[in-house]
C-alpha positions in Angstrom: 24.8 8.6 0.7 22.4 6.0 2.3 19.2 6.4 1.4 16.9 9.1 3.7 13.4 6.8 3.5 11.8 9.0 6.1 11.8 12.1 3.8 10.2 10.6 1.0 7.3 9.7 3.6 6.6 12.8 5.4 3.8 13.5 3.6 1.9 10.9 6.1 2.0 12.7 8.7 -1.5 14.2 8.2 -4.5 13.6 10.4 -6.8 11.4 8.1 -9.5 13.4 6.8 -11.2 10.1 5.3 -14.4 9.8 6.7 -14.0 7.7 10.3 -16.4 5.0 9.1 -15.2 4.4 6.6 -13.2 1.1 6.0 -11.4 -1.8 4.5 -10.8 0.3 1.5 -9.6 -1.6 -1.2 -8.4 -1.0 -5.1 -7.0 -4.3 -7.0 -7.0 -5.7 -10.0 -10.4 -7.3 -11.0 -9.3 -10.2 -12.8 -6.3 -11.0 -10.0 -7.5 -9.8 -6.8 -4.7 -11.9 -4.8 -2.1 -9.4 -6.6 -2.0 -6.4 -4.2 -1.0 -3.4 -6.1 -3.5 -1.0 -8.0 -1.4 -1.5 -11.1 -3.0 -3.3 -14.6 -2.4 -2.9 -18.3 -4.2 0.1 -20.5 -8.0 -1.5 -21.1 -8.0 -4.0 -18.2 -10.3 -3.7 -15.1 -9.3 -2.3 -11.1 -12.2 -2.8 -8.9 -12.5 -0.4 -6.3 -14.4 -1.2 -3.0 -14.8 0.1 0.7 -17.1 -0.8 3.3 -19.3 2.8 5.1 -20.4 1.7 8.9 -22.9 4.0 8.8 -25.5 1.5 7.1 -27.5 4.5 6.0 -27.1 4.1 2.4 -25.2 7.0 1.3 -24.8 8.2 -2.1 -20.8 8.5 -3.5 -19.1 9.4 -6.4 -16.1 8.7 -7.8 -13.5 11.0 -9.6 -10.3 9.6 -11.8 -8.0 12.5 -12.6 -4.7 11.8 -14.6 -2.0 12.4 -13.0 2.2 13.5 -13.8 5.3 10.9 -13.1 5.7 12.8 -9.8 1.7 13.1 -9.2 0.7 16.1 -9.8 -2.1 16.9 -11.7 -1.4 16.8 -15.6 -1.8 19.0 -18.1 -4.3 17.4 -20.0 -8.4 17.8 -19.8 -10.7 15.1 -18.7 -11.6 14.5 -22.4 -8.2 13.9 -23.7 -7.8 10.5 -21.6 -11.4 9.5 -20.6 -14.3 8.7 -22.7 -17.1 9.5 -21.1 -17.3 10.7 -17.3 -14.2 11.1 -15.2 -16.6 11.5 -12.0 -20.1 9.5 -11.9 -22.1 7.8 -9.1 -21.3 4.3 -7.2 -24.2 2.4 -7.5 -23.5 -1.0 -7.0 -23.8 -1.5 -2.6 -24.9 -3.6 -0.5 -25.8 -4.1 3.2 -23.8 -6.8 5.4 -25.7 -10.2 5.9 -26.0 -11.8 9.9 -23.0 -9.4 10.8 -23.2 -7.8 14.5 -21.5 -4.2 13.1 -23.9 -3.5 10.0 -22.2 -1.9 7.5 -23.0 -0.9 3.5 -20.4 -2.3 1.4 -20.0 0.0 -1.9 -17.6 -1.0 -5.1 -17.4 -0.2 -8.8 -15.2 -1.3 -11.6 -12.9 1.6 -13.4 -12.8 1.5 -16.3 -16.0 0.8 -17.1 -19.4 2.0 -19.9 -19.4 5.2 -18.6 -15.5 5.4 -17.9 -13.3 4.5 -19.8 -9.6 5.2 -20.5 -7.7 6.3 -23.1 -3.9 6.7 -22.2 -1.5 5.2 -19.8 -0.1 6.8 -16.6 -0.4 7.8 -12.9 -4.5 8.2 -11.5 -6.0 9.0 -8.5 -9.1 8.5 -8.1 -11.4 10.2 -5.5 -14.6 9.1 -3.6 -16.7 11.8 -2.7 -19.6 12.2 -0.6 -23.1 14.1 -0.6 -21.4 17.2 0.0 -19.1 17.1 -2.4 -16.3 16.9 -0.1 -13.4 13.8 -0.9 -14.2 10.9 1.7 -10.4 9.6 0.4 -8.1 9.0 -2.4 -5.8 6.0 -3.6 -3.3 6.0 -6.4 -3.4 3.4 -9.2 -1.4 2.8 -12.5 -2.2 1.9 -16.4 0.5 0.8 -17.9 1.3 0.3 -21.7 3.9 -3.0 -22.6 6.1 -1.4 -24.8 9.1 -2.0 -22.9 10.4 -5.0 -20.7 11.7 -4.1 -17.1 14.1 -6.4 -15.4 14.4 -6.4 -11.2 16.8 -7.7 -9.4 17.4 -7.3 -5.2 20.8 -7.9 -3.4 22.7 -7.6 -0.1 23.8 -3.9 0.5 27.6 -3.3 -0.8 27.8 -0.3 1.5 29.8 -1.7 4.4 28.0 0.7 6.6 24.7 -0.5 6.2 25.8 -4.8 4.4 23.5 -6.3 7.1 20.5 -4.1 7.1 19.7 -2.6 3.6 18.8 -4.1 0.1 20.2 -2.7 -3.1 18.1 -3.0 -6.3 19.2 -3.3 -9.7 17.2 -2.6 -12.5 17.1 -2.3 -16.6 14.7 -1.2 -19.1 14.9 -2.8 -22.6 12.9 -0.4 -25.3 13.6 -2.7 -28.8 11.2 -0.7 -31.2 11.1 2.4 -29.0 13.4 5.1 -30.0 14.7 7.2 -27.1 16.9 10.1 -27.7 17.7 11.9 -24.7 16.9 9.4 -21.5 17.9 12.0 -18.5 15.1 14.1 -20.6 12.8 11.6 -21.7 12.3 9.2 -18.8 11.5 8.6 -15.4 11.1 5.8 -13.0 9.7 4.7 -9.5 11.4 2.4 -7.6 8.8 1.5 -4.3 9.3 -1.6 -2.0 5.7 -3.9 -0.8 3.8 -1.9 -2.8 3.8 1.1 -0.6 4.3 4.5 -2.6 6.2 6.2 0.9 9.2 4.7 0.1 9.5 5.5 -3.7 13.0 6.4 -4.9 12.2 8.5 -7.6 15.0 11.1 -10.1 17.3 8.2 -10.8 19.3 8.4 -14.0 20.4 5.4 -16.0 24.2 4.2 -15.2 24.7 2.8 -18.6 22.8 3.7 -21.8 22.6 1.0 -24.6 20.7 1.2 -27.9 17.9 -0.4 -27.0 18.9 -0.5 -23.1 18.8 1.5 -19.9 20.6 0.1 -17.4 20.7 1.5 -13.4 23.1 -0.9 -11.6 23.0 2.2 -8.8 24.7 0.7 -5.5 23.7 3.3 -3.3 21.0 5.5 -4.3 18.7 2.1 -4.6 19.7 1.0 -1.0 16.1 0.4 0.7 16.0 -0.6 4.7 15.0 -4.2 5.2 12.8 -3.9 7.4 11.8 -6.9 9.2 8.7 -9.5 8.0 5.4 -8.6 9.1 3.6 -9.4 12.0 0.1 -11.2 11.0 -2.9 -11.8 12.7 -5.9 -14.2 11.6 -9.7 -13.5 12.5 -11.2 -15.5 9.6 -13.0 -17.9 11.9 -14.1 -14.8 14.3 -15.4 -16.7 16.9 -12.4 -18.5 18.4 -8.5 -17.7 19.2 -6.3 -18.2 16.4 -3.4 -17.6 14.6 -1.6 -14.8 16.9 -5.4 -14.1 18.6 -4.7 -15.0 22.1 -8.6 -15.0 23.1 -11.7 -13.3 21.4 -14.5 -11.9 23.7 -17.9 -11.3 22.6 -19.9 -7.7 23.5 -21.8 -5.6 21.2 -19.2 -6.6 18.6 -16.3 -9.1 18.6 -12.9 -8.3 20.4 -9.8 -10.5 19.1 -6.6 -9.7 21.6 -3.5 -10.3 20.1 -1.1 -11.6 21.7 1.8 -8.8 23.3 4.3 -8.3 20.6 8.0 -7.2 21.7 10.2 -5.1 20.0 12.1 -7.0 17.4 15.4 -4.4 16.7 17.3 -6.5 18.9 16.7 -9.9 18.3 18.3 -12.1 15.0 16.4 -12.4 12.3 13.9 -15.3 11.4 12.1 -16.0 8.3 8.6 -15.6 8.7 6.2 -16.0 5.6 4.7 -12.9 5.2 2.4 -10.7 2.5 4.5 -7.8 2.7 2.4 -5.6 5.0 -1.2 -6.3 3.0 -4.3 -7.7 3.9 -6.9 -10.6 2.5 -10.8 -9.7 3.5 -12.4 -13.3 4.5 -14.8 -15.3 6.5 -14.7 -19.1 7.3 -17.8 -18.9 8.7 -19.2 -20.5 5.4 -18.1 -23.8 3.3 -18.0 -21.8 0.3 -15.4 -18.5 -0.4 -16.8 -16.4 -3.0 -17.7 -12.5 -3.3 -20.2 -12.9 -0.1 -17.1 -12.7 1.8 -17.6 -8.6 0.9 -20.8 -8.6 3.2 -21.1 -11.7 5.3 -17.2 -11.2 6.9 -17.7 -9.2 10.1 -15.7 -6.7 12.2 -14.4 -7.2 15.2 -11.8 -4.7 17.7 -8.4 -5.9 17.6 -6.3 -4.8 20.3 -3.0 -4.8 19.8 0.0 -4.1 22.7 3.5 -4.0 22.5 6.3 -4.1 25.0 7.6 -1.1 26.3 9.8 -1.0 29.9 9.4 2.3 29.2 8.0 5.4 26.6 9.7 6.2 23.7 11.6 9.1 24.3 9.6 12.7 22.0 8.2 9.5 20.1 4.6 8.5 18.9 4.2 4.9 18.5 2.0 4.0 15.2 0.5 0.4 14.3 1.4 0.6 10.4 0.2 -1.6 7.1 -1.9 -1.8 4.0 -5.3 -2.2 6.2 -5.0 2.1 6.2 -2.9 2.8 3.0 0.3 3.0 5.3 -0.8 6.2 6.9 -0.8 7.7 10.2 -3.7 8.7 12.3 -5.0 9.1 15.8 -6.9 5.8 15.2 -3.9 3.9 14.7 -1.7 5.8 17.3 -1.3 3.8 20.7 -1.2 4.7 24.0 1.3 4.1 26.6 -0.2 1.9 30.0 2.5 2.7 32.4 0.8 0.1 34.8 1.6 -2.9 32.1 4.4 -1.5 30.6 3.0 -1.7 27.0 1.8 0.8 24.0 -2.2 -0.4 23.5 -4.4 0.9 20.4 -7.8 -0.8 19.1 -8.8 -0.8 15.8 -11.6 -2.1 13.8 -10.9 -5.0 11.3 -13.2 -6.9 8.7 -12.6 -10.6 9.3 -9.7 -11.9 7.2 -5.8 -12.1 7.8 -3.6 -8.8 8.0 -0.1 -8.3 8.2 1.2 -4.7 10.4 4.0 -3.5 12.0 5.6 -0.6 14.4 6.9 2.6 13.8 7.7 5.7 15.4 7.2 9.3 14.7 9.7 11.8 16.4 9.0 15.9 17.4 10.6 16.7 14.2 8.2 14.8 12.5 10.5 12.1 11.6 9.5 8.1 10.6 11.3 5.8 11.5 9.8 2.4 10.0 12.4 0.0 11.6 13.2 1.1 15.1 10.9 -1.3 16.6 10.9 -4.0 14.6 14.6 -3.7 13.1 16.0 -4.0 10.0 17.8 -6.7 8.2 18.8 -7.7 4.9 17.6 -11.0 4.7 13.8 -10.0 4.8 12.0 -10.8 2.1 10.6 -8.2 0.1 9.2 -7.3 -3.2 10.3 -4.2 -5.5 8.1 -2.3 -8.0 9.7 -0.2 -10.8 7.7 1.9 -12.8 9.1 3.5 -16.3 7.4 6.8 -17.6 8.0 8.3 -21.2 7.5 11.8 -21.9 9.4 12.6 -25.1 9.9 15.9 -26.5 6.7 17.5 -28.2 4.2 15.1 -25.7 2.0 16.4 -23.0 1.7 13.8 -20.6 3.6 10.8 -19.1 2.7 7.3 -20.1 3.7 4.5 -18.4 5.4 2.2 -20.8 7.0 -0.7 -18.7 6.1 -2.3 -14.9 8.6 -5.0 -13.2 9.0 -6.6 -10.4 11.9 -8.1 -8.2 11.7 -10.2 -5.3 14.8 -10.0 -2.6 16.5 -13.7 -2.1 19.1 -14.0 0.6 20.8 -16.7 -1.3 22.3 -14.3 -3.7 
């Protein structure tokens, strides 16, 4: 059965309840902020940070709870994997520096003296606001290495689907680790570009070695191509650049990208991508350093797309890592039937961003490639995630991360 990647995402289809000024939220590791994914051994550093365009210095709080394999919340009490606080204040901010929107940029290390954790596994970690209420959430990962996870991405076998899905292979190798019953004892997450909509999760082992777990699925591990991300540039805010087809000064910057088309028709061409993330910078100054996080500036993209005519019962979503992947009335566009295009604004801290289309039915169904098609030469990158609950514990640990890139030479 080919794999049903809008079900395992319907959970998006929420109006945001994150705070409308609140933005470029973003949760990395400390040490290697150019790798994406909230995910980082047991004891080493994520550093969460979000900008409030308030200005008015607001006082947040953050909350880590420990979370199942399938992310609900676990059994266990805050004291059995934090010492110290699970929810304290965020006191390191600043204000933005020569920037036309003013904005407060807020961040704070976890874990850290106050915080710090004890055992592996799934988090989510909440900001909350004066009134106690959650501003947002994001998802992160501590992971033990006690086991070695091998990736591997091909070319769909299912004839059906050969030039527009991606099948991944994966094994887990546990020398030292003794697992008795695997079906029982373990779970994994299989997720493509770091986005947690399209996990593939209640996948059993084909093959079961002594010190191996092997899931050479064919089918169930069939993800959609997709296509490469669009991308846009506003590091130099001033001036047209890469895909800005003119910037216009006013009470902030507006950068016009240039009018996309729908890509579901047309061949596939390589086009270097970051896999739907984001890089926050200005090259306003000689010198890149942290004072990108409050001397970058925002400016109102405006994005259109091709359309000779509405999508039939369809919304039509701008979609990438700059929102978490989510939908929203922010980033829903609007149909101009005078040009013939979908149109939606949104506000963007100065750096380079990849996005893409996708459409949301009456039912409530995502489709993430009917605008900008699928194939199975697009490069993508695959996360599995391998959690251990034997018999007797009371929590999942994370024991084992890999990752797999897709290479259309295979």
């Amino acid at each position: 059965m080919i794999k049903k990647e809008l079900s395992l995402i319907a959970f998006l289809l929420v109006v945001s309840t994150f705070a409308q000024n609140i933005k470029t939220i973003q949760l990395r590791p400390k040490n290697n902020p150019n790798f994406y994914a909230p995910i980082t051994r047991l004891g080493d550093v994520l550093k969460l940070s979000f900008d409030d365009l308030d200005t008015d210095s607001k006082q947040y709080q953050y909350k880590i709870e420990h979370m199942t394999h399938d992310w609900k919340p676990s059994s266990m009490t805050s004291n059995q994997y934090i010492e110290g606080f699970e929810q304290n204040e965020i006191i390191n901010f600043t204000n933005s520096f020569n920037t036309l929107q003013p904005y407060t940029h807020y961040s704070v290390e976890i874990p850290n003296q106050n915080t710090i954790i004890t055992k592996s596994g799934n988090y989510l970690i909440s900001v909350i606001d004066e009134n106690y209420e959650v501003v947002f959430t994001r998802r992160c990962v501590f992971y033990e290495d006690i086991t070695t996870v091998g990736v591997a991405a091909f070319r769909s076998r299912n004839a059906a689907t050969t030039n527009q899905q991606q099948t991944i292979q994966f094994s887990v190798n546990h020398p030292g680790l003794q697992i008795n019953t695997p079906s029982q004892e373990i779970n994994v997450a299989l997720f493509q570009n770091h986005n947690w909509n399209t996990a593939i999760t209640n996948l059993q082992p084909i093959f079961i070695k002594p010190q191996q777990l092997l899931y050479n699925h064919t089918i169930k591990t069939n993800f959609w191509g997709g296509n490469e991300f669009l991308n846009f540039d506003t590091k130099f805010i001033r001036n047209s650049s890469l895909n800005v087809a003119r910037v216009e000064r006013k009470n902030l910057y507006h950068s016009y990208l240039y009018t996309d088309e729908p890509r579901t028709d047309k061949i596939y061409t390589y086009n270097p991508d970051i896999n739907g993330q984001f890089v926050v910078r200005t090259t306003e100054r000689d010198v890149v350093d942290d004072r990108d996080n409050t001397e970058a500036d925002y400016s109102l993209v405006h994005f259109s797309l091709e359309a000779f005519e509405p999508y039939e019962n369809k919304d039509v979503y701008v979609y990438g890592a700059f929102n978490n992947y989510e939908l929203s009335e922010e980033n829903k566009m609007v149909y101009d039937s005078s040009q013939r295009i979908y149109k939606a604004t949104l506000p963007f801290k100065q750096g380079f961003y990849n996005y893409g289309y996708i459409t949301l039915d009456s039912n409530k169904n995502i489709n993430l490639h009917e605008i900008d098609g699928s194939f199975y030469q697009t490069e993508n990158e695959y996360t599995v995630i391998v959690y251990y609950k034997p018999f007797g514990e009371i929590y999942d640990r994370v024991i084992g991360v890999g990752y797999g890139f897709f290479n259309q030479n295979r």
